[in-house]
Each structure stands twice: as structure tokens, then as C-alpha cells.
C-alpha positions in Angstrom: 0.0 0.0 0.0 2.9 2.2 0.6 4.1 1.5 -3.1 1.0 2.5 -4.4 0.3 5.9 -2.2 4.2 6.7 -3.1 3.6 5.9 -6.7 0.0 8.1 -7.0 1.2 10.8 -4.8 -1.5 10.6 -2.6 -1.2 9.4 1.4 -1.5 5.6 2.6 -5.0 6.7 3.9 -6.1 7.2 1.0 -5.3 4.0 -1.1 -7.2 2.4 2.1 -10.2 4.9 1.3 -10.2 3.8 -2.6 -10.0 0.0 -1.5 -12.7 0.0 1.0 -15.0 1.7 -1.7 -14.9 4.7 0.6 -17.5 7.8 -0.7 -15.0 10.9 0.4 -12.5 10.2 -2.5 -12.3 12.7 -5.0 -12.6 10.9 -8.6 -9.4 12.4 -10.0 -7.9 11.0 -7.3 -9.3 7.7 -6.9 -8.4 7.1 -10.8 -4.7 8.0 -9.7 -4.7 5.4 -7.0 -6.5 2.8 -9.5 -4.1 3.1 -12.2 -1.1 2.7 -9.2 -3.0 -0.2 -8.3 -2.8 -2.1 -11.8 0.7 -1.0 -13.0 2.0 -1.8 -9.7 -0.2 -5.3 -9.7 -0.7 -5.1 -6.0 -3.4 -7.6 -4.2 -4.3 -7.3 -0.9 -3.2 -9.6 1.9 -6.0 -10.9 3.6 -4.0 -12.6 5.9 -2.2 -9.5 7.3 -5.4 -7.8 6.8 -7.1 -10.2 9.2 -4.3 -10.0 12.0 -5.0 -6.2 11.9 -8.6 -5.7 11.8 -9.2 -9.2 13.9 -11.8 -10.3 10.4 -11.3 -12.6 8.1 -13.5 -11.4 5.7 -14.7 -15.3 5.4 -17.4 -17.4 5.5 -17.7 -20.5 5.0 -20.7 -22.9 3.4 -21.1 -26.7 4.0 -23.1 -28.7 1.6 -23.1 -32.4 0.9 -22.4 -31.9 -2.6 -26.3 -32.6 -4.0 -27.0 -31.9 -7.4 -30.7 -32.2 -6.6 -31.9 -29.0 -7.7 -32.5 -27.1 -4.4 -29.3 -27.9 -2.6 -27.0 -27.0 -5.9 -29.4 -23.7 -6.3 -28.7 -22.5 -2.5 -25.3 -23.1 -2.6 -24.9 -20.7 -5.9 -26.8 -18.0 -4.5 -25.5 -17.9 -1.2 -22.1 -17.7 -2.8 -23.2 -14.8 -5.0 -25.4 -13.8 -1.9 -21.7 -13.5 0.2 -19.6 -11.9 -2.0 -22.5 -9.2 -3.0 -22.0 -8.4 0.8 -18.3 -8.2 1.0 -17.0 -11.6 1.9 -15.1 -14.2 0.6 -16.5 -17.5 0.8 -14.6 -21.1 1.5 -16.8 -24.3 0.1 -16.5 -27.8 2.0 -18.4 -30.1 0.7 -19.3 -33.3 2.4 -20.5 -36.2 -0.1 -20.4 -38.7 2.8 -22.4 -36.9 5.7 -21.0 -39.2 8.3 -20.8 -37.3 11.7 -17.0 -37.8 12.2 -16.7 -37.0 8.4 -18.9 -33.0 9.1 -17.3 -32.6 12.3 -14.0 -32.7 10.0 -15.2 -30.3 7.4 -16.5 -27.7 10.2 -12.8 -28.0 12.5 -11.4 -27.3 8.8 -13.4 -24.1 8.1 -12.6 -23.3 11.6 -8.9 -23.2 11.5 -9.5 -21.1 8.5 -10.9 -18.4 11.1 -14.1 -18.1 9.1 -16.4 -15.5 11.0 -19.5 -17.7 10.5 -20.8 -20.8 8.5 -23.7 -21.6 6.4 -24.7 -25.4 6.6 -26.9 -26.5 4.0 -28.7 -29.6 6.0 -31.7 -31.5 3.9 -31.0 -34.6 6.5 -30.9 -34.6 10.0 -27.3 -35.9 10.5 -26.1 -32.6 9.0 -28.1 -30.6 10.9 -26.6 -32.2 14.0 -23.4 -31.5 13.1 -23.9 -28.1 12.7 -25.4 -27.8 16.0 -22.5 -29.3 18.0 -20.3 -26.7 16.6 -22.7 -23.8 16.7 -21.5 -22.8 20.2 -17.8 -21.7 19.0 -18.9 -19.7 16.2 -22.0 -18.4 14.5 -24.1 -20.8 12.4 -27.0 -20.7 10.1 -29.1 -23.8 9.1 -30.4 -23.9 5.0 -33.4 -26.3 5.8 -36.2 -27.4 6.2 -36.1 -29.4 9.5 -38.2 -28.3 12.7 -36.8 -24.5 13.6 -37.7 -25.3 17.7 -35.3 -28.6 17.5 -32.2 -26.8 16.8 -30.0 -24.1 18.4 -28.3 -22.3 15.2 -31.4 -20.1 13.1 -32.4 -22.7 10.5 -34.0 -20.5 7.4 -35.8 -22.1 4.6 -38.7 -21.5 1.7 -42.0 -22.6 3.5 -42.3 -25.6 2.2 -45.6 -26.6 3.6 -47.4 -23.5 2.2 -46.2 -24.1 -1.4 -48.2 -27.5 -0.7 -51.0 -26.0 0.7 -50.9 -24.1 -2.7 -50.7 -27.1 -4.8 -53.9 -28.7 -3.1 -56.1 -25.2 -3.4 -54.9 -25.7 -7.0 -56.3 -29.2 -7.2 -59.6 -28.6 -5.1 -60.6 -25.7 -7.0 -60.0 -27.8 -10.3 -62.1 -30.3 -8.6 -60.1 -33.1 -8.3 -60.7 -35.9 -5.2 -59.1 -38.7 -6.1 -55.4 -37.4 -5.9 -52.2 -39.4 -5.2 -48.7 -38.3 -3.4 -45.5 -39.2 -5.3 -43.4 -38.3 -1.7 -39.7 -37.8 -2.0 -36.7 -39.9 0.2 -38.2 -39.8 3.7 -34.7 -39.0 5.2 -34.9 -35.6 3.1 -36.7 -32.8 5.5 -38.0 -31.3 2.7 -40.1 -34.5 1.7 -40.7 -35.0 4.8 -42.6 -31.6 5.4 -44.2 -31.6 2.2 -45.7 -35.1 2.8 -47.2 -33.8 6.4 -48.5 -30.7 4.7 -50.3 -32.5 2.2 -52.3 -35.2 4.4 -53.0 -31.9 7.0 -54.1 -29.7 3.9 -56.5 -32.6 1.8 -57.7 -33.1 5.4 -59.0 -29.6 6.3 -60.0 -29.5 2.3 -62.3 -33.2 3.7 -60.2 -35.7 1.5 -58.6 -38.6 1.9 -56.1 -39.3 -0.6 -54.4 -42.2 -2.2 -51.4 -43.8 -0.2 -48.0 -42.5 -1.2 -45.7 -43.4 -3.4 -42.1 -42.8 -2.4 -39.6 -41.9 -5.2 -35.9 -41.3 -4.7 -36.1 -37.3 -6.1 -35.4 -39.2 -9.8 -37.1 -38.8 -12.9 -36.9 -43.0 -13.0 -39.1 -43.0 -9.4 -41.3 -41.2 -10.9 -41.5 -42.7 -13.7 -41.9 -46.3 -12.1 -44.8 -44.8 -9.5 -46.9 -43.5 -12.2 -47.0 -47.0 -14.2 -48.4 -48.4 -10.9 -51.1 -46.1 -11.1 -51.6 -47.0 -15.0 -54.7 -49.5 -14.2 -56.7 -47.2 -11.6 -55.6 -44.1 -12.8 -55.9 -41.2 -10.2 -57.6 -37.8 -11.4 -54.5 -35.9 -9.9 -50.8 -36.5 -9.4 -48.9 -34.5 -7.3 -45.2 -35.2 -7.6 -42.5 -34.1 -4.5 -40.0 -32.1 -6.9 -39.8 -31.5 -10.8 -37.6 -34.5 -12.1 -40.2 -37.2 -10.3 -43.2 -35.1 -12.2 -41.4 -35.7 -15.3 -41.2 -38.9 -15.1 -44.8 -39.5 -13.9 -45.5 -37.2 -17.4 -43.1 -39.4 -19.0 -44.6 -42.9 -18.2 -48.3 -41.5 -18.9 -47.2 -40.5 -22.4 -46.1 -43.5 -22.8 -49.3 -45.2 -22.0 -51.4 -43.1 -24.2 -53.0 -41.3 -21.0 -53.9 -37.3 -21.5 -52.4 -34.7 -19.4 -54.2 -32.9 -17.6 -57.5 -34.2 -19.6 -57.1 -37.7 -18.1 -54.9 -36.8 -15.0 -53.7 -33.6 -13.5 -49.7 -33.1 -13.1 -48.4 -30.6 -10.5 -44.3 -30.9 -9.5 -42.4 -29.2 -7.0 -39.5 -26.4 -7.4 -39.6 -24.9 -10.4 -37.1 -26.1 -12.0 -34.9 -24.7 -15.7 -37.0 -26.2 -18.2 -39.8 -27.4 -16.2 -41.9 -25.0 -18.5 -40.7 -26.7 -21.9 -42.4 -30.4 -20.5 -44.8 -31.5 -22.7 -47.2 -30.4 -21.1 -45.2 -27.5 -19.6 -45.6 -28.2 -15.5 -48.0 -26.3 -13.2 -45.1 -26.7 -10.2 -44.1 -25.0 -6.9 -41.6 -21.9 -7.4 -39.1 -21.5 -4.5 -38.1 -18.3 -4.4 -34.0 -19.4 -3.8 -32.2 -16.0 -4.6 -34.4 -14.5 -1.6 -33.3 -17.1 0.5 -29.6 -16.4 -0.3 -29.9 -12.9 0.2 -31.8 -13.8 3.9 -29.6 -15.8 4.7 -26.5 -13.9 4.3 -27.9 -11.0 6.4 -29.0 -12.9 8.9 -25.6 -14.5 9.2 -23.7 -11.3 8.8 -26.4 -10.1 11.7 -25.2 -13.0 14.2 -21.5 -12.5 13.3 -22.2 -8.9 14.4 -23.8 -10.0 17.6 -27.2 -9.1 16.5 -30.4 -10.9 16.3 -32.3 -11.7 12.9 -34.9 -13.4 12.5 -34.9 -16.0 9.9 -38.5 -16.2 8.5 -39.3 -18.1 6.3 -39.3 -17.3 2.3 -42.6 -17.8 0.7 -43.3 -19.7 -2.2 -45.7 -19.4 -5.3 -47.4 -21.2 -7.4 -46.7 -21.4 -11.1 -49.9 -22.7 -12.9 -49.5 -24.2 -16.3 -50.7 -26.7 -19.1 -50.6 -30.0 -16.6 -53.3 -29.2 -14.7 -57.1 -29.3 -15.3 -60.5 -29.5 -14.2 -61.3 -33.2 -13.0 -62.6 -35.5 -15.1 -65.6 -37.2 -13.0 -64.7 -38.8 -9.9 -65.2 -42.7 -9.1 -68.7 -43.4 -7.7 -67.3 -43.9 -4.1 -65.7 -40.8 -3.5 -62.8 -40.3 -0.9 -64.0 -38.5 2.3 -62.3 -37.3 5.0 -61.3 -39.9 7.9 -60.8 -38.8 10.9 -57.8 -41.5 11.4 -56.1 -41.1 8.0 -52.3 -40.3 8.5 -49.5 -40.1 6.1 -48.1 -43.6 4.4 -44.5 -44.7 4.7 -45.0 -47.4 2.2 -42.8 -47.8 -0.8 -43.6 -46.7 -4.2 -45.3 -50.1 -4.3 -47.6 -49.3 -1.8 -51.5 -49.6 -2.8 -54.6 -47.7 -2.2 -55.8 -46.6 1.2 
């Protein structure tokens, strides 16, 4: 820094003014201490920087490497989310989520002297982890898992009120006879979405179908809709975008209509999920809010403040998969007062 004040004439205070972006820089100058900056190629050194000011400057992000669409979506916008706000960000990733295998990744990040981590935690064994280290530095939760069970904030997009959306949807269009295509049941996510959507075709006085569990793939789907090929439901509702296709996939195949025959509604929102054939009426989750939320509730924690992490709110994207009902079987499916959600398999029959 004393190179580059020397060689633009102007005082080491005021190189630090032009790197910190400060306002009371006149341009003339600031374009002196710019140009000194590239012909002299300096870079800053965080690590002297951090002995000085105490700050790393550093946060890190945990993630167990997904590339299921919402994990691989938070982790690129709470990177762009971190460096909008000033900080450089460290990336561990954790493809084996073993408890001694996190508690490693989140020492690491540690000696590193991040000032706070981001743990992206769609199973409980993550979230865990997190937790036990949440007491020597602050920690934010990305998920979806119980905000009361946890110490660290946990911030997520409301995932049972993006559900409750998809069954309004359905109702209004009519449709009773509706079957669950529920993701992993280790996930949070499917888990919350399968409660919200026995607790919402409840209040709405249905009963639906048993689940079928799929594995978040497009194959899942795909096999749970050809059980359904010989009693065919008058809705589908599929727990994430890639099982919906493969529900619309497998119903092509078998010459059924969509939405004439049966109704199609995914979950996420995903690139492309508007060029299905029929394009998908899904669930958007709104993930660059949730970067930006989660960033400032972080940077609030590392600054000793409180933030409260609400939750993001989701919306419905209505397109061509969905219809009204064809007419319902004789029977019906009223509301039981003992009806709770299945754990079956994707081979799991009728209620």
C-alpha cells in the first residue's frame, strides 16, 4: 500500500479509502490510485489484513455436494449472496455426511478463522453436526427441519405453504381422487411436504391415495406412475420437478392425457420445467431470496445481532398439466378422521 500511495502521490490513507469503496475520494484522485493499483499489480493480503482488523472477511458454506436442484441452487446463490455483501467464501463439501466426516469439514473451516458458517442440511445428521459446533462460532441452518429442535437459526422456503398451494390448485379444479409421489423420507423437505399435504387434503375433507415414495429421480417417478396406470388417479402431485417428469413421462407413454385424463403438479420450479410436454403447473421457491436472507441474517449473528430468519414464501406457477377433474369414481374419498401419512414404498397400494 505504501508503493501505491508513493507511486499516486497521494497518502497511505487514502489507497485504504479507494480499496474499501470509501464515498469521500475525489474521482481524480481515486483514478490515480486505480491506475497505481494495476501498473503496480498489487493484491491485498487478507491474511495480514485479518491479523490487523481481527476479520477474516470469510465465511464458509457446508453442503453435501447434492446436485438435486434445491441444494446445488442455494449453494450458488448464497455464494453470489456472500460476495454481494463483501465476503469471501470457503466451500467444504461433504459427499459422505458421516458425523466424524462434518465434524471434520467444520474443524477445517474453523482453523481457516471463518467468521460464520452456512450449513446446508436437507438430512438430520447434518443438521446435527452443525449444532455441535454452533456454540464456538455463529451458524446458520439452510433447511427445512423443525426450527424449535435446533440451536443455530435454520431459514428455509416454506415448504408446507407451497403444498397447501398445490392442493387449493387441485380442489378448485375439482379433483378428489389425488395421489402423493413423496420424496426420500430421510430428506426434511419430503418429509414436510408429505405432512402438509395429508394436513391440507384433510382440512380440504379428502382422503387421498397412499404414497408413493420416489428417490427425487425422474426414474421414481416414472416407475410410481405405471403403478397407477390401471386405476388411474384424477391428480398426481409429484414431490420435486424430475419425479413429475417422469410421472408425465410414463403417462405419455401409455397413451393417457395430461391434464385431460390426469392432472400433473411438480415441486421447485425447475430450468426447463416450462418446456415439459405439457409444460408443469409446479411450486416456485423463491431461492435468490433465501440467499440474500440468509447472508444478512448471518452477517447479523457475526455482528452480535439478532435476525430473525422467517421463512421465504413460495408461489405457485400454474401451467398446461393441470385441469379440471374429469368425474370422480362413484365412491368418492371422504375425510377420515384416522387417516395419516403412508411410509410405504412406491409399491404401496390404495388406502
Amino acid at each position: 500500500m505504501s508503493d501505491v500511495a508513493r507511486l499516486a502521490g497521494v497518502s497511505h490513507q487514502t489507497v485504504s479509502r479507494v480499496l474499501n469503496g470509501h464515498p469521500n475520494v475525489r474521482p481524480a484522485t481515486r483514478d490515480r490510485v486505480q491506475a497505481a493499483i494495476r501498473e503496480l499489480g498489487y493484491r491485498r493480503n487478507s491474511a495480514a489484513r485479518a491479523l490487523v482488523t481481527r476479520r477474516s472477511g470469510a465465511i464458509g458454506i457446508v453442503t453435501t455436494g447434492s446436485m438435486q436442484f434445491g441444494p446445488a441452487t442455494t449453494l450458488a446463490v448464497l455464494e453470489q449472496s456472500a460476495r454481494a455483501a463483501g465476503y469471501f467464501v470457503t466451500v467444504a463439501m461433504a459427499p459422505d455426511p458421516t458425523p466424524e466426516v462434518l465434524t471434520g469439514v467444520l474443524d477445517s473451516l474453523m482453523d481457516q478463522a471463518v467468521e460464520g458458517v452456512v450449513v446446508i442440511a436437507p438430512v438430520e445428521q447434518v443438521a446435527r453436526a452443525a449444532q455441535a459446533v454452533s456454540a464456538q462460532l455463529p451458524v446458520l441452518l439452510i433447511s427445512a427441519a423443525d426450527a424449535d429442535a435446533f440451536e443455530p437459526p435454520v431459514l428455509h422456503v416454506d415448504q408446507a405453504a407451497g403444498v397447501h398451494l398445490v392442493v387449493e390448485h387441485l380442489t378448485g379444479l375439482g379433483h378428489r381422487d389425488v395421489v402423493h409421489v413423496a420424496g426420500p423420507p430421510e430428506w426434511f423437505d419430503a418429509q414436510v411436504r408429505q405432512r402438509a399435504w395429508w394436513e391440507a387434503l384433510a382440512g380440504a375433507g379428502l382422503v387421498p391415495r397412499a404414497d408413493l415414495v420416489g428417490d427425487w429421480s425422474a426414474a421414481s417417478g416414472y416407475a410410481a406412475a405405471q403403478e397407477l396406470l390401471t386405476d388411474l388417479p384424477q391428480a398426481v402431485f409429484a414431490s420435486n420437478d424430475q419425479m413429475a417428469l417422469g410421472v408425465l413421462h410414463a403417462f405419455a407413454e401409455a397413451g393417457v392425457g395430461v391434464p385431460e385424463q390426469v392432472s400433473v403438479v411438480g415441486f421447485d420450479d425447475v430450468v426447463g420445467s416450462d418446456h415439459y410436454i405439457p409444460p408443469l403447473t409446479t411450486v416456485q421457491q423463491d431461492f435468490v431470496t433465501l440467499g440474500r436472507r440468509a447472508i444478512e441474517v448471518l452477517v447479523a449473528q457475526i455482528a452480535g445481532a439478532e435476525e430473525v430468519a422467517e421463512p421465504v414464501t413460495p408461489s405457485l406457477v400454474v401451467r398446461a398439466s393441470t385441469g379440471p377433474a374429469r368425474e370422480a369414481a362413484p365412491a368418492g374419498r371422504e375425510a377420515a378422521p384416522q387417516a395419516r401419512p403412508s411410509t410405504g414404498t412406491a409399491s404401496a397400494g390404495r388406502q
